[in-house]
C-alpha positions in Angstrom: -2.8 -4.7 -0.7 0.2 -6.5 -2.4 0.6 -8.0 1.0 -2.7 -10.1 1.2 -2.3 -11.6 -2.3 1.2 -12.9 -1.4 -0.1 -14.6 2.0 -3.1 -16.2 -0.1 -0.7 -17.3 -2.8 2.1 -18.6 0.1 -1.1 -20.6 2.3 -2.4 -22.0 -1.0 1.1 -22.9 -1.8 1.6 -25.1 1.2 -1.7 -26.6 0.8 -1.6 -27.6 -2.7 0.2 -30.5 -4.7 1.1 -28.6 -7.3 2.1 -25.1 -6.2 2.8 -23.8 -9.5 -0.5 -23.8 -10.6 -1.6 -21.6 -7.8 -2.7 -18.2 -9.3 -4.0 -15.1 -7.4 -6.2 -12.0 -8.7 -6.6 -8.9 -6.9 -9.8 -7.1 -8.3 -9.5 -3.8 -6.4 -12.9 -2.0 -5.2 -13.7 1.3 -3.2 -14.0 -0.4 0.2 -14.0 -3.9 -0.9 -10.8 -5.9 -2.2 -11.5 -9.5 -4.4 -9.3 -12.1 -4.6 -9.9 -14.6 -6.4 -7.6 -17.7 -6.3 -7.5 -20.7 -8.8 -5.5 -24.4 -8.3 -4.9 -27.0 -10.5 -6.9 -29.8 -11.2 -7.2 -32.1 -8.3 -5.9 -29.6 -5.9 -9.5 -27.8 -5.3 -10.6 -29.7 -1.8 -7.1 -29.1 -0.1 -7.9 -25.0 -0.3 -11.3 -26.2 0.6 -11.0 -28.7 3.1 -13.3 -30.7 5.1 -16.7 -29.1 5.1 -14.9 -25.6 4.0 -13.1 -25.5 7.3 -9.7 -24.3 5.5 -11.1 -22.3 3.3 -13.2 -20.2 5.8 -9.8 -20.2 8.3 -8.2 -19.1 4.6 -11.2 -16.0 4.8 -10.8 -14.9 8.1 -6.8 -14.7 8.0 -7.3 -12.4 5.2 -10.2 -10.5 6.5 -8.6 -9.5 9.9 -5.3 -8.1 7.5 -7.7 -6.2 5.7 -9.4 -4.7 8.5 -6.5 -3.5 9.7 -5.9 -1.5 6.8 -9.4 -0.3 6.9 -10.6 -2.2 3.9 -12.8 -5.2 3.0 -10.8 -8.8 1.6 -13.8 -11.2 -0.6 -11.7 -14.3 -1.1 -13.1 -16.4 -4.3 -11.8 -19.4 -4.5 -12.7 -20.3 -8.4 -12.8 -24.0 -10.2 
């Protein structure tokens, strides 16, 4: 699900200051996909946002895709 890491990395992207610090991992599962997505320093409560508002719109982007394909999408969002 090469697809879903690229739409994480470009919405990160766009969020961040620096966008070249943005890094995704995809840790395939049976049923369940993880992503886990680091930013650099500073850049942690833009992916966040206000009360995790962006970050749970970030979730449910990704989890709708995944569906779709008949799988699960986790998305980490690590420090």
């Amino acid at each position: 699900m090469a697809d879903l890491k690229e739409l994480i990395e470009y919405v990160a992207k766009a969020l961040v200051d620096n966008p070249d610090l943005v890094s995704v991992t995809e840790i395939p599962g049976e049923k369940t996909v993880i992503y886990e997505l680091k930013v650099g320093e500073g850049d942690l409560g833009k992916v966040i946002g206000r009360e995790g508002k962006t970050a749970k719109a970030i979730r449910t982007i990704i989890s709708a895709a995944a569906m779709k394909k008949g799988k699960r999408a986790v998305l980490e969002i690590l420090e």
